[in-house]
VMD Tcl script that draws the C-alpha trace (Angstrom):
set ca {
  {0.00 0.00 0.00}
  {2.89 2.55 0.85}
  {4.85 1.82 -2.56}
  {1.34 2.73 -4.35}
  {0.66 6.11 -2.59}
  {4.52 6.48 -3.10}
  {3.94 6.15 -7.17}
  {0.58 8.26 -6.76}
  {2.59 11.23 -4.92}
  {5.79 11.25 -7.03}
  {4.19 9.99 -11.00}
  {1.57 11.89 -11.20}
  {1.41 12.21 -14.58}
  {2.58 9.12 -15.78}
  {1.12 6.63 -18.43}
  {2.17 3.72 -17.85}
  {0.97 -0.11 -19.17}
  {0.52 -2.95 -16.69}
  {1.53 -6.27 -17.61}
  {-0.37 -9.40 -16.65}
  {0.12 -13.39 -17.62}
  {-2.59 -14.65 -20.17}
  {-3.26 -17.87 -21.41}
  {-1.30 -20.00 -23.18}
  {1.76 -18.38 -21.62}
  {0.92 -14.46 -23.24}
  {1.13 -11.82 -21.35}
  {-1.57 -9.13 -21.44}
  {-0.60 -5.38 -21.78}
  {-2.99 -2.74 -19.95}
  {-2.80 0.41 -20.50}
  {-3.41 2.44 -17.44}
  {-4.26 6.37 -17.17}
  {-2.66 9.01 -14.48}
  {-5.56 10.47 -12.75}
  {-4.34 13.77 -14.32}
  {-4.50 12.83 -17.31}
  {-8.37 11.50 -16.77}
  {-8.93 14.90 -15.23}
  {-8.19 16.70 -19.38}
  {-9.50 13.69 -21.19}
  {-12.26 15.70 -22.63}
  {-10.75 19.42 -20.93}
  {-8.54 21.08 -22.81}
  {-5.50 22.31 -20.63}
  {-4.84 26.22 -20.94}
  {-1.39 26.76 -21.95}
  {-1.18 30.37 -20.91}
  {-2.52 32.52 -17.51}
  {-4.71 34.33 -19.73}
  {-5.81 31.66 -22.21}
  {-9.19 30.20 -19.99}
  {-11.49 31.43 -22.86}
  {-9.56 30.23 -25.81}
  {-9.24 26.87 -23.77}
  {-12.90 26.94 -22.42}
  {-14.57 27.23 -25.79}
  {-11.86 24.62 -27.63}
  {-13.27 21.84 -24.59}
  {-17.36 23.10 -25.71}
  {-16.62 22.54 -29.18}
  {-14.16 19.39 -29.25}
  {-15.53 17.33 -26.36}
  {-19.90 18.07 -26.70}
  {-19.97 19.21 -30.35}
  {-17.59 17.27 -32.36}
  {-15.86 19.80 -33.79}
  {-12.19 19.23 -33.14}
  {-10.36 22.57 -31.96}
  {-7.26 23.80 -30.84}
  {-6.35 26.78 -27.71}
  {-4.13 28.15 -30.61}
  {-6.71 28.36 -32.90}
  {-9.74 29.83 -30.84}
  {-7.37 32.35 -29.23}
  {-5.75 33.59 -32.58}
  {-8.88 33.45 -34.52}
  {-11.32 35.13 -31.53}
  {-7.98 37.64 -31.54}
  {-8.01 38.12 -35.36}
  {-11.81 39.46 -35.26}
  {-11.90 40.56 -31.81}
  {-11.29 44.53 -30.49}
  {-7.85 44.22 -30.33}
  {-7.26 46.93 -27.54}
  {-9.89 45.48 -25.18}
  {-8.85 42.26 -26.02}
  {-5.29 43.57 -25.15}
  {-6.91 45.21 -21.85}
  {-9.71 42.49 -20.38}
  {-9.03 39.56 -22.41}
  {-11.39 37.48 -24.50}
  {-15.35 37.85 -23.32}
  {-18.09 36.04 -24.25}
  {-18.93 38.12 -27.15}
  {-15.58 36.98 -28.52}
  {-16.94 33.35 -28.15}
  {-20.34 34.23 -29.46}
  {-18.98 35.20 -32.56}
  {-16.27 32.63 -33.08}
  {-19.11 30.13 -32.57}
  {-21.19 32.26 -35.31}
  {-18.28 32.29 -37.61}
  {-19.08 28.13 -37.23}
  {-22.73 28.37 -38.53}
  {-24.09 27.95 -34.38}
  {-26.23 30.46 -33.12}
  {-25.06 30.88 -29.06}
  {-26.37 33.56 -26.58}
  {-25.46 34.50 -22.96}
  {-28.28 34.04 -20.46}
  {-29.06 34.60 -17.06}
  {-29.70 31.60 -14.89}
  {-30.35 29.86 -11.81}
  {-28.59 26.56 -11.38}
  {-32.19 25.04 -11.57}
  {-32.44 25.99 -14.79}
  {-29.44 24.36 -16.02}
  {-30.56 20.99 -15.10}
  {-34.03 21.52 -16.90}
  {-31.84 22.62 -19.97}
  {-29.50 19.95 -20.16}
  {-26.93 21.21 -21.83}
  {-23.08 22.11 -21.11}
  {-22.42 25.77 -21.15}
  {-19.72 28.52 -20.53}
  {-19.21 30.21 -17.54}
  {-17.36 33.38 -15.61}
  {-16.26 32.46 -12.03}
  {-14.50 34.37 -9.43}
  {-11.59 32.60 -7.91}
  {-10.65 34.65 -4.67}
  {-10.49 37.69 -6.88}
  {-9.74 36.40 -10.18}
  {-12.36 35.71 -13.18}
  {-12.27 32.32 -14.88}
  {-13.99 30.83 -17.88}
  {-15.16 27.55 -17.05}
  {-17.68 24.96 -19.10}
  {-20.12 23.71 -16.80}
  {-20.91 20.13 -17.78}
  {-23.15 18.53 -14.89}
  {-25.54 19.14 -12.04}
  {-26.20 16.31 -9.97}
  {-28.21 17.03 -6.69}
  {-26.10 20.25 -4.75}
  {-23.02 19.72 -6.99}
  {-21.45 20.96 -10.24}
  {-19.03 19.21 -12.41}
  {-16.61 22.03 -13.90}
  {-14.18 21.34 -16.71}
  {-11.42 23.91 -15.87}
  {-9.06 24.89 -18.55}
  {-6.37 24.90 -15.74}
  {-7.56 22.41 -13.11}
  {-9.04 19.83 -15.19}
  {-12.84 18.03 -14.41}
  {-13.31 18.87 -10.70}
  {-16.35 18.51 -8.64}
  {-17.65 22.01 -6.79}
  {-20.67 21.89 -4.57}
  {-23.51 24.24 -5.74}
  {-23.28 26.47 -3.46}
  {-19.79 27.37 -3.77}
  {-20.56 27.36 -7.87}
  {-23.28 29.97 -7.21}
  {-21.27 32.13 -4.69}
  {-18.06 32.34 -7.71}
  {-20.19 32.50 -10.41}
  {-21.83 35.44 -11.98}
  {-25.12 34.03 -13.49}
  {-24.52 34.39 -17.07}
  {-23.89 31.10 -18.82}
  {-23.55 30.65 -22.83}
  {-24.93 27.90 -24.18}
  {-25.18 27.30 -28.03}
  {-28.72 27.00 -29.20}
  {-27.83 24.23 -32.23}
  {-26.78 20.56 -32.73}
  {-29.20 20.39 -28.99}
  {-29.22 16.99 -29.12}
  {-25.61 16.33 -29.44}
  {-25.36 19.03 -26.56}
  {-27.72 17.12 -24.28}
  {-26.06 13.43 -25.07}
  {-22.81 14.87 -23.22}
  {-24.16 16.56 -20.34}
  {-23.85 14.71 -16.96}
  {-21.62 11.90 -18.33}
  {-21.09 9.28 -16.10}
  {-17.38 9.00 -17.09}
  {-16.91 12.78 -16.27}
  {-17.99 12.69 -12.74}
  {-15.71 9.09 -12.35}
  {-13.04 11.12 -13.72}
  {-13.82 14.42 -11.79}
  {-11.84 15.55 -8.50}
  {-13.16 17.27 -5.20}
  {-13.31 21.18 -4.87}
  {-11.28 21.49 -1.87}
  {-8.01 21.92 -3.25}
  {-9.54 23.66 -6.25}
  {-9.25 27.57 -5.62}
  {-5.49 27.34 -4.07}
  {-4.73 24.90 -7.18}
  {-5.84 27.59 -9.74}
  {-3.75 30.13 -7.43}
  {-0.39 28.10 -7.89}
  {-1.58 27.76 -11.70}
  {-1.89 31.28 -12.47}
  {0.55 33.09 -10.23}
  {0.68 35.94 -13.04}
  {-2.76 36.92 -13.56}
  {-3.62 40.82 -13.40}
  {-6.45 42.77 -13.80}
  {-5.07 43.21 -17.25}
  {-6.04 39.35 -18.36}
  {-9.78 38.95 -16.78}
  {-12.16 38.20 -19.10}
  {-14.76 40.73 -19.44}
  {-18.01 39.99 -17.08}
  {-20.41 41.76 -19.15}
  {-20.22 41.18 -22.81}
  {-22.29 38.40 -24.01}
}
mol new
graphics top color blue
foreach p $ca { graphics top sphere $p radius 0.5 }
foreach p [lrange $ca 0 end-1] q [lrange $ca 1 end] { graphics top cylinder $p $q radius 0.2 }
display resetview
């Protein structure tokens, strides 16, 4: 038991294959998964402090729509078409999203909700949180009873309960109003919440991730 917490604390993020005997003298090969690495299988990691947007809406699209995309190529693209100087100033908002998402032939709109709502809806959407002072884009993709699963472009699938959700968040959630269907099929997935980690290191995790961020990087609260 001690040599497994020992590989758990110091190979974190290590794949690694098991081998076991088979029959007939073979050996079977199983391919085993970090639990960081479960925590991005369908998250895309943020490469940069002020990347969470970019990263947020690459996750929506690759991992509920189908629509393979890059961090590079949301945040260069959203940048391309964007207002360069507030971009420059507040970073990406949802407005940025809204019309990269346009640009894609799906209508999306920022709305104002209650967590109820979400689980009537169904769907995975984009949100703003407040991390002890610091705005984050998020993708909010279940509600089960009083918690949330969060894909976080910098901690991976984590688990927050609802009322810490509600306290960070804002109340303004985009959600893409095409391809429902699709949207609703990867909402609450089993496999996500298996995969998903607690909140409680969550906030002073994203804190050691972003040591950098200013004022200069947060996404802009109102623009949707």
């Amino acid at each position: 038991m001690k040599k497994l917490l020992w590989m758990v604390v110091f190979f974190p993020a290590v794949s690694f294959a098991l081998n076991f005997p088979g029959a007939g003298g073979s050996r079977l090969r199983v391919p085993v998964q970090s639990f960081s690495e479960m925590k991005f299988g369908e998250v895309v990691k943020q490469k940069y402090d002020f990347s969470c947007g970019s990263a947020a809406l690459a996750s929506l699209l690759s991992h509920h729509y189908n629509m393979p995309m890059t961090e590079a190529k949301v945040f260069e693209e959203m940048f391309k078409f964007g207002d360069k100087k507030k971009i420059e100033e507040q970073g990406f908002s949802m407005l940025d999203m809204k019309n990269f998402l346009a640009r894609r032939g799906l209508k999306a709109d920022g709305f104002e909700l209650g967590r109820d709502d979400i689980v009537e809806l169904g769907m995975p959407a984009i949100a703003l949180v407040n991390y002890s002072g610091y705005n984050h884009f998020v993708i909010v993709k279940g509600v089960m009873d009083d918690k949330v699963l969060v894909g976080d472009p910098a901690l991976g699938l984590h688990i927050m309960s609802a009322d810490d959700f509600d306290k960070s968040s804002n109340g303004i959630f985009l959600f893409v109003r095409d391809k429902v269907d699709l949207a609703k099929a990867g909402f609450n997935k089993v496999k996500d919440w298996e995969h998903s980690a607690p909140d409680a290191p969550s906030r002073m995790a994203l804190m050691q991730r972003l040591p950098h961020l200013t004022d200069l990087m947060l996404p802009s609260e109102y623009d949707y």
